[in-house]
N, C-alpha and C positions, 0 to 999 in steps of 0.2 A: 344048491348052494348060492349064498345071493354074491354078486359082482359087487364089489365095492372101490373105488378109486380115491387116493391124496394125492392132491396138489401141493407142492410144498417147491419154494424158490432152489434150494440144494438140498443134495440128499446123498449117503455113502457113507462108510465107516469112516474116510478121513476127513470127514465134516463133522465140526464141532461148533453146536450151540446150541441153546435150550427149547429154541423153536423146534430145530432139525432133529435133534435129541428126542424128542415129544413125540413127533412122527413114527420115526423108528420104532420108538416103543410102541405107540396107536397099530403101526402096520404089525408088529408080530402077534402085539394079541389078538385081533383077528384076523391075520392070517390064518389062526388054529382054527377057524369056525367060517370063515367066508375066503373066497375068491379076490385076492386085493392086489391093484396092479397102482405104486405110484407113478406118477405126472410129473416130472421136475425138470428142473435145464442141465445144461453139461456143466454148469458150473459148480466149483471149489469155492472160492474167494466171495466172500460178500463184498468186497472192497471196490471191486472192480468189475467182477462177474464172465470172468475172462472163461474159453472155453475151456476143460478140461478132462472129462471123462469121455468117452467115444459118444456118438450119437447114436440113438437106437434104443432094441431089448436089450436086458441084460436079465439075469436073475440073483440075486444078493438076497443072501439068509435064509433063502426059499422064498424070497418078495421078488412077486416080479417088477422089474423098474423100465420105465419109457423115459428117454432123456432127449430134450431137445434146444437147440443151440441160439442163444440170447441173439436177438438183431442186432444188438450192439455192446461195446462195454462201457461201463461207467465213467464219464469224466467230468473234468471240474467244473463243466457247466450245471451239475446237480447243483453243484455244491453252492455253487452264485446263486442260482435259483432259490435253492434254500434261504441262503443270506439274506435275497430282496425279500420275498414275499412274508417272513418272518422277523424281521427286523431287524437281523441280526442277534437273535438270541442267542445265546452260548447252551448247550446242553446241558453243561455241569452244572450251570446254574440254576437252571431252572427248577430243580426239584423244592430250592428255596424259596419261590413265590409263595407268598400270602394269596389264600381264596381269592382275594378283591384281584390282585393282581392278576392272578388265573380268568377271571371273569373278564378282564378288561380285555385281556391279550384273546381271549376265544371270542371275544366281542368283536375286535379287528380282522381276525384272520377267518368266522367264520361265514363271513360276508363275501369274502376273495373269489372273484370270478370261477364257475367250473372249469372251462376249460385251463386256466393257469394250476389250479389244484391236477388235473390229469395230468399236466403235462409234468410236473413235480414228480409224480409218482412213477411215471414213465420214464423218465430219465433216470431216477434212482437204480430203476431195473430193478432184479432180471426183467426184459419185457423179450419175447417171445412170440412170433406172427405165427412161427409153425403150431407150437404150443396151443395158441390159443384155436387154432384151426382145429387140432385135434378135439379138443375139449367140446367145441362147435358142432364138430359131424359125430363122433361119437360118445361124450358123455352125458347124454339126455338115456342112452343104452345103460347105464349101472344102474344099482339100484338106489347106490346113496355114494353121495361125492365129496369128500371133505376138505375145505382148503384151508390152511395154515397161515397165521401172518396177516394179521387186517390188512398191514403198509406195503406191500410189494404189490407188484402188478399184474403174477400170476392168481394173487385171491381178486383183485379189485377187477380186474377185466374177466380173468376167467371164470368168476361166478355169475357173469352176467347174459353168459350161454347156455344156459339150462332153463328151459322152459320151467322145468315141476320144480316149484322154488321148495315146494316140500322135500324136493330130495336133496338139498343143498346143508351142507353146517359147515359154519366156519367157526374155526378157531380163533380167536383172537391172538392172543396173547400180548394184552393190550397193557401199556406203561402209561403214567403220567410225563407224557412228553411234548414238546410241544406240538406236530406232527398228531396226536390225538384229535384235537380239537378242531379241523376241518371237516367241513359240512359233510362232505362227498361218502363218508362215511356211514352217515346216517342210514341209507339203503342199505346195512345189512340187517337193518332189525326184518327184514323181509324177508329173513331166513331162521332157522334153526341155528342158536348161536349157543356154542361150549366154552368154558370157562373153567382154568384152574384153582382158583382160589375163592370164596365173597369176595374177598377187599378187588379181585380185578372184576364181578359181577357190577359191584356196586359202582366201581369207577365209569365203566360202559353207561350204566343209568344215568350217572351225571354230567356224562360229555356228550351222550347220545339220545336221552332220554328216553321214556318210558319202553321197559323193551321187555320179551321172554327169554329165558336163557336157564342150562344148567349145566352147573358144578360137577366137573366130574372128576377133578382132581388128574391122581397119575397114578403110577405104579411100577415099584423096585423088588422084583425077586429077592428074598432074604436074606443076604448072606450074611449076617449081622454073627451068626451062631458057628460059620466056619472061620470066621477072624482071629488069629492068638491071641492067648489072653493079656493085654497089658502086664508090660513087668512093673514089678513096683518101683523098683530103681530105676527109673526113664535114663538113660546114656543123656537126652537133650531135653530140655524146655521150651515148647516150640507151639507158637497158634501157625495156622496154616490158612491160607487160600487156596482155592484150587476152583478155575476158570478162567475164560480169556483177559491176559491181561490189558486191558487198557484206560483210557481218561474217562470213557462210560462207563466203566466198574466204581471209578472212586479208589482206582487204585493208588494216585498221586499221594489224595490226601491219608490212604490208608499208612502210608509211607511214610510222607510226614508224622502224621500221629505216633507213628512206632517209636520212630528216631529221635522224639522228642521226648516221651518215656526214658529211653532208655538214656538219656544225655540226665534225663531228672532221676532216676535208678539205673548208674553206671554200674552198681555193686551187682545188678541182676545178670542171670544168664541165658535168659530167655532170648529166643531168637525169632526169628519170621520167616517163611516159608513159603514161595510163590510157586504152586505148579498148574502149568498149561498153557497155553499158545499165545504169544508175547507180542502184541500189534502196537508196542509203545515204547519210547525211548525214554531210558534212565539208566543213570552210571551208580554202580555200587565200588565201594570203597573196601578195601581191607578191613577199615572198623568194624564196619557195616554187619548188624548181626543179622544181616538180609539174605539169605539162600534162592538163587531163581533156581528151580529144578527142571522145568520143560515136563515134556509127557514123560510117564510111566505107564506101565500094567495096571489093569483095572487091582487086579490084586496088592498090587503095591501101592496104588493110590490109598484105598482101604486104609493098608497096616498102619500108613504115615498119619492116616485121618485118624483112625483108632488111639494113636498112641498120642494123640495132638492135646495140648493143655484145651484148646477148642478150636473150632474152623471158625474163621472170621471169614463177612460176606460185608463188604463195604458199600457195596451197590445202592444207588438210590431208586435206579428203575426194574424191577423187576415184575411177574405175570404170575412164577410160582417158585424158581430157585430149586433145582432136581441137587444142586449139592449141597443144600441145609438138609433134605428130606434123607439124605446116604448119610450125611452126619449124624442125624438122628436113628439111624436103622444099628449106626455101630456106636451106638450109645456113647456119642462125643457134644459136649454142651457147643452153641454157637452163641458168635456174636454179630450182632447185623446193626445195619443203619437204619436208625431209628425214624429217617425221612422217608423212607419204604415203607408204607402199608400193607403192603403182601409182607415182606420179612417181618415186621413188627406182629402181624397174623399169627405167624406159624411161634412166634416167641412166646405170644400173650396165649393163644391156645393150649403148646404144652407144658407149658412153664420149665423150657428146654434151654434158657439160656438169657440172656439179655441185650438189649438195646442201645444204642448211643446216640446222643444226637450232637454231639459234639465232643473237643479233648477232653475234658475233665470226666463227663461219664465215662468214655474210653480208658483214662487210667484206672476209675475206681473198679469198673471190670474187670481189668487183668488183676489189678491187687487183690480184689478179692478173690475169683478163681486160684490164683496163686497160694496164696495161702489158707485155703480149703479142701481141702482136696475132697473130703464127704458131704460138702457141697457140689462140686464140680459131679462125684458118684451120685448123685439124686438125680443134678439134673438131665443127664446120661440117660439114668434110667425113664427118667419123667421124657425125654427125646423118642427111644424104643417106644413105651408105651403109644406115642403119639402116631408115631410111622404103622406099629401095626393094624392100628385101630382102622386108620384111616389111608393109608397110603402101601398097605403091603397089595401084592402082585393079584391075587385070586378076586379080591375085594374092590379092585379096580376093573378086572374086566367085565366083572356082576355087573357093574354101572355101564359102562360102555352097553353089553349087550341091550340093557333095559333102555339106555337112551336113544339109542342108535335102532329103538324098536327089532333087532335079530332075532329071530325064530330059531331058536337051536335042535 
């Protein structure tokens, strides 16, 4: 049975994000078929990277997991660092540069001294001496090593201990951000490099140039067929989000747009629906048709998404988005931002839903889904068809094995 190792910056059931999320699911599907031990720190928080799980073996799911404990935790010196060497760019805005713009700004930044780019990314954290020690003395022994996250320090330094660059893949999961566009990068086309989606393929080619890589997408066990069946008489009217809420989501202006709607259709009763773990401050009002729900059961996540007019995904940065693909599995239309080339992907592919790229698209969306509803059922169904085709459970691990060359 071949040894297999992930690197991944956090890892654990009560860690939530799409990167770590990805792993998880990477590590059980072959756990069935290989030997897989993850690499990751003690930490919870990506905010900080503070310690939090014991140091050591543990074993979770049947994965075995090695954890070991950041040299330090995050402080505001990232964050300064950040500011200088990027000029102060704001996040949220960036998804709005114009190409030229784009050009000009990777023209600047990708000249930036290396070592001021290491030390960025080292500060960020998690950065890990034991970690990396390990990976040093024995991850050249596996037989294939996969590290998660181009931007953390556990891919960036710890792929650069393994001699057999052929046994290496990294995952990107790579945004249009500014943080992209730094030189330092470049060395990983010296690896076997996997990717979610084209649109995050093609982006690597043009911040990184000429490079090999494959698409392998993801994959979600079924449950689309155990969900009840929508009542017709829905009790509420209600699109939904569901993921971390904060200012890198687009949650603000998701917010704004709602309340602006609904101040221009007061007569409506449609509501909004925030669930999952809240890194951002805003005050709702009694008017306010805004529900925060925090976590629930994967099965009640489900019924809520199921029963939703659609899931809204406001995000500008995304890699692949694992909750439009459960939207799509329980045949529920989405709505995404239109400044996303991954989300705009999965919309123009299945013809599952629609785009925005600003208020006025936003309203004509809801008004239309609103008053369609055998539209809203097409594109439900046109969603399913897309998830199975391409993103159900068995059809994902095909790819894995074939990429990942596993002799079964």
């Amino acid at each position: 049975m071949k040894k297999i190792a992930l690197v991944i910056q956090r890892y654990g059931e009560e860690v939530l994000g799409g990167a770590e999320t990805l792993a998880s699911v990477f590590a059980k599907a072959l756990g069935i078929i290989c030997e897989v031990t993850v690499l990751t720190t003690t930490a919870k928080d990506y905010e900080d990277w503070k310690p939090y799980y014991p140091e050591g073996e543990s074993f979770e799911q049947g994965i075995k997991v090695l954890r070991f404990n950041p040299d330090f935790e995050r402080t505001n010196y990232f964050h300064e660092l950040n500011r200088i060497l990027f000029n102060g760019i704001i996040l949220e805005e960036f998804y709005g540069f114009s190409d030229k713009q784009k050009d000009t700004f990777k023209d600047n930044v990708f000249n930036l001294p290396i070592s001021s780019q290491e030390e960025l990314i080292k500060s960020q954290g998690p950065f890990s001496s034991t970690l990396n020690k390990y990976i040093k003395e024995y991850g050249n022994k596996y037989d294939a090593i996969i590290f998660f996250c181009y931007l953390y320090p556990t891919t960036y330094f710890g792929s650069s201990y393994i001699n057999e660059k052929d046994k290496v893949f990294i995952y990107p999961t790579l945004h249009d951000e500014p943080i992209t566009y730094l030189s330092i990068w470049k060395r990983y086309k010296d690896y076997n490099l996997l990717f979610s989606t084209d649109e995050e393929f093609k982006l690597a080619q043009k911040v990184w140039g000429s490079l090999n890589g494959s698409v392998i997408g993801y994959g979600i066990k079924d449950k689309g067929l155990i969900i009840p069946d929508i009542i017709e008489t829905q009790k509420e009217s209600y699109i939904l989000y569901a993921g971390r809420i904060d200012e890198g989501k687009g949650i603000s202006l998701l917010i704004e747009y709602f309340n602006r709607y609904k101040t221009e259709h007061y007569e409506s009763d449609l509501k909004l629906k925030l669930l999952g773990s809240l890194t951002m401050k805003f005050e709702l009002s009694k008017e306010d048709d805004i529900e925060y729900i925090g976590f629930i059961s994967e099965e009640k996540k489900y019924r809520l998404m199921s029963e939703a007019v659609a899931l809204v995904h406001p995000s500008p940065y995304e890699s692949l988005s694992i909750v439009v693909l459960e939207s799509f599995m329980v045949s529920t239309p989405v709505i995404v931002n239109g400044h996303c080339d991954v989300l705009s992907g999965h919309v123009d592919r299945s013809s599952g839903g629609f785009a925005y790229r600003n208020y006025e698209d936003f309203k004509d969306v809801i008004n239309t889904l609103l008053s369609n509803k055998e539209l809203r059922d097409k594109l439900g169904a046109n969603g399913r068809k897309y998830y199975l085709e391409n993103y159900e459970w068995s059809k994902y691990q095909e790819r894995l094995v074939k990429t990942l060359r596993i002799d079964i």
